[in-house]
C-alpha positions in Angstrom: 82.5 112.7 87.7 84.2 114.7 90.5 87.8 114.7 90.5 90.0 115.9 94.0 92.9 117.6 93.5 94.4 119.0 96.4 98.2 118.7 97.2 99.2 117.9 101.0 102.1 119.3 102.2 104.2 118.1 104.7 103.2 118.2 108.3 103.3 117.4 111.7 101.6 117.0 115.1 102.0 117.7 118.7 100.0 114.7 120.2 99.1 116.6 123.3 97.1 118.8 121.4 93.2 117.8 121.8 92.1 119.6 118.7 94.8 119.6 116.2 95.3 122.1 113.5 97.2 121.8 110.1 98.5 125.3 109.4 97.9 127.1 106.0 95.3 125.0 104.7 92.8 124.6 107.4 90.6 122.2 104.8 93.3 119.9 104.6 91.2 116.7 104.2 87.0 117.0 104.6 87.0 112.9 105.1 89.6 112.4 107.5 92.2 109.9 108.4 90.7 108.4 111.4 90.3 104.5 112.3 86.7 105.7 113.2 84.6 107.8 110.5 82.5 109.4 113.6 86.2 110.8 115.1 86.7 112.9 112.4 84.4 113.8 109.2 82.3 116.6 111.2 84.8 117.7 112.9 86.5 118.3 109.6 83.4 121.0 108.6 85.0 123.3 110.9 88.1 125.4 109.0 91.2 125.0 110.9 90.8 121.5 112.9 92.4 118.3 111.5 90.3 115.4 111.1 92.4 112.6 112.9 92.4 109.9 115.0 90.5 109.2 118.2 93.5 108.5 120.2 96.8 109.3 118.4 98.1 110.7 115.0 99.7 108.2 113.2 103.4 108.5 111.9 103.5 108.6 107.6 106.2 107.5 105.3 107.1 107.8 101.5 105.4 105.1 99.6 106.3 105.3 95.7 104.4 104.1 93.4 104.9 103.6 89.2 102.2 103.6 87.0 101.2 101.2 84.4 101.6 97.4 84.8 98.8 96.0 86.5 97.6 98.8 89.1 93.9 98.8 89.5 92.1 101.6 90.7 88.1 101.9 92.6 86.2 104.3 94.4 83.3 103.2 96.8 81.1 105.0 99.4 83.1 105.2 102.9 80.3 104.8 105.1 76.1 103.5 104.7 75.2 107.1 105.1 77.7 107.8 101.8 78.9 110.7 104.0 82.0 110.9 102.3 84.0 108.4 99.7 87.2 105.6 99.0 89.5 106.2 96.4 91.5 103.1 96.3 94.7 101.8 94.4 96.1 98.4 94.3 99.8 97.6 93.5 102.3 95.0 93.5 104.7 95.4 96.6 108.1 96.1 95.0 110.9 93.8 96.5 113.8 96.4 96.9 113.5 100.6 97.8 111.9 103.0 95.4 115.1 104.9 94.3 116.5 101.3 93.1 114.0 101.2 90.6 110.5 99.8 90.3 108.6 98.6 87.7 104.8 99.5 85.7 102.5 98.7 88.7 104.9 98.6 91.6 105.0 100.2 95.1 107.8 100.6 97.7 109.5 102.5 100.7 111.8 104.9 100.1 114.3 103.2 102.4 113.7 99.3 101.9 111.0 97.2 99.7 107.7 95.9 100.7 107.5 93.1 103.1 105.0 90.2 102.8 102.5 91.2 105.2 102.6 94.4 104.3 98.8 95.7 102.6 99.4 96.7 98.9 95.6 98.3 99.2 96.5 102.3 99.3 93.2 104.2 100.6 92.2 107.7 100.3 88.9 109.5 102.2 87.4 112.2 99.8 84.2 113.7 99.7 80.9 112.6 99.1 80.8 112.4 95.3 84.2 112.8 94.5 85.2 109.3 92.6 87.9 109.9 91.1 91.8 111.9 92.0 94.3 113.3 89.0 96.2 109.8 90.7 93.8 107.6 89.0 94.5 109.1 85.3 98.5 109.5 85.7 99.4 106.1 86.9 97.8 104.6 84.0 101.1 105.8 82.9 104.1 103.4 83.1 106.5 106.9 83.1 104.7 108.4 85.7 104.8 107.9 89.6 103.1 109.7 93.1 104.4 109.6 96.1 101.8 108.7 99.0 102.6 109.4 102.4 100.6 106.5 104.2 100.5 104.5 107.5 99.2 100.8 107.6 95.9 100.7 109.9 96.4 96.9 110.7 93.0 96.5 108.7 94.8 95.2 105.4 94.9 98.7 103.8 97.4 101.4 104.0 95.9 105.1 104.6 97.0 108.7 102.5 97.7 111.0 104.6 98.8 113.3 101.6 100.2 112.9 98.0 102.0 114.3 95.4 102.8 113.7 91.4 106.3 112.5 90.7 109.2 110.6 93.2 111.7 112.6 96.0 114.2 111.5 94.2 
């Protein structure tokens, strides 16, 4: 079993810029965050370009999520050609903000809770062969949380566009 575990820092875009670039780690994400796998994953095999979306970059916010309770975890290929991998997390949407408290297996904003129509599906583009990320182990964990920075594609699922052990606050 392959196990990711790279930390995305902060960042952000100019959307003018054709081919985008992500500063100090130019291998931010080999998979890519992209509606459309062929936008991004081999563009990704050259260092210093960001592997994003055909059209725009999509904004990110703070998701918080606990461990424990009844999260569920999976990893499948991403594409037919298994080019590169899903690492997905399912959680139950947490009714009020993070910092107010959420329980085992709960997710929520930072500034307000989960709305109904909003996808509790978090995905994550790795690697081929990679099925598995240090997220998976620690939120098994009730006294453990990450914080995903996401955006919801409008296809049920909400996609990482970086992550990090603990909560901001």
């Amino acid at each position: 079993m392959s196990v990711y575990y790279p930390y995305y820092p902060p960042y952000t875009y100019n959307d003018g810029i054709a081919n985008r670039t992500t500063g100090p780690n130019p291998d931010l994400y080999q998979a890519g965050y992209q509606d459309g796998y062929q936008a991004g994953y081999q563009d990704a095999q050259q260092p210093g370009q960001y592997v994003g979306e055909e059209t725009s970059i999509r904004q990110s916010y703070p998701l918080v999520v606990r461990g424990g309770g009844a999260l569920s975890f999976s990893a499948q290929p991403g594409n037919q050609q298994g080019d590169f991998n899903i690492l997905e997390l399912f959680f139950r949407g947490g009714k009020r903000p993070a910092p107010s408290g959420l329980a085992p297996g709960e997710g929520s904003w930072m500034d307000r809770g989960m709305r109904e129509n909003e996808p509790t599906v978090i995905h994550q583009w790795v690697p081929a062969g990679v099925t598995s990320a240090r997220w998976f182990d620690d939120l098994k964990d009730p006294n453990k949380y990450w914080t995903f920075y996401v955006y919801n594609t409008g296809q049920g699922v909400m996609r990482v566009t970086h992550a990090y052990p603990g909560k901001p606050f």
